[in-house]
Phi, psi and omega in degrees: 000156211228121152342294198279020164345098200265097148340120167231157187262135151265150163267108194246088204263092163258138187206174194236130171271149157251173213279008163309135180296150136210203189222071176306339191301314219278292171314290181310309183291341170280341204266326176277332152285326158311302172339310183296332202244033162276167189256179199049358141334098185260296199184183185212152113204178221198134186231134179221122147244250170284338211233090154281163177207124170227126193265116162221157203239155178205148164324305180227171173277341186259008172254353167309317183288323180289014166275297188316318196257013159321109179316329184273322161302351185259320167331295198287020172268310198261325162330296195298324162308294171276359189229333164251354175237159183262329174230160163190143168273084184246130163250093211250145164243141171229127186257123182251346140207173189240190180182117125244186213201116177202126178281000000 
């Protein structure tokens, strides 16, 4: 952790696929590229076993909401409802402080 240490928000997406082929690959890698070019974008990452889970960090609750209200996010918002989870979870948090570790 860094003196000048800033507060930021995570948004915390955890979720259950169902198990139909379609093409979340295609949609989650565009969602992540749009993602990158919003404003208040600190950064994601994202894990899938039985369970996904993906974090993404933002400046503020106000660059969370203009992400949530993407035109283009909100279509894959609705994708996902009908067409890849069976459940999801969104948790937005402000991380006040971190540690890492890294050799």
């Amino acid at each position: 952790m860094t003196d000048n240490f800033k507060p930021y928000y995570a948004v915390v997406f955890t979720s259950t696929k169902i198990e139909a082929e379609n093409n979340y690959a295609e949609v989650a890698n565009r969602m992540f590229e749009l993602a990158t070019t919003q404003s208040g974008f600190i950064g994601i990452e994202s894990a899938r076993s039985e369970i996904g889970i993906t974090v993404s960090y933002w400046e503020s609750i106000d660059a969370i909401k203009n992400w949530k209200n993407n035109a283009e996010h909100l279509i894959a918002q609705q994708l996902g409802k009908d067409s890849f989870y069976q459940s999801y979870t969104t948790r937005i948090c402000k991380v006040e402080r971190e540690y890492s570790f890294e050799k």
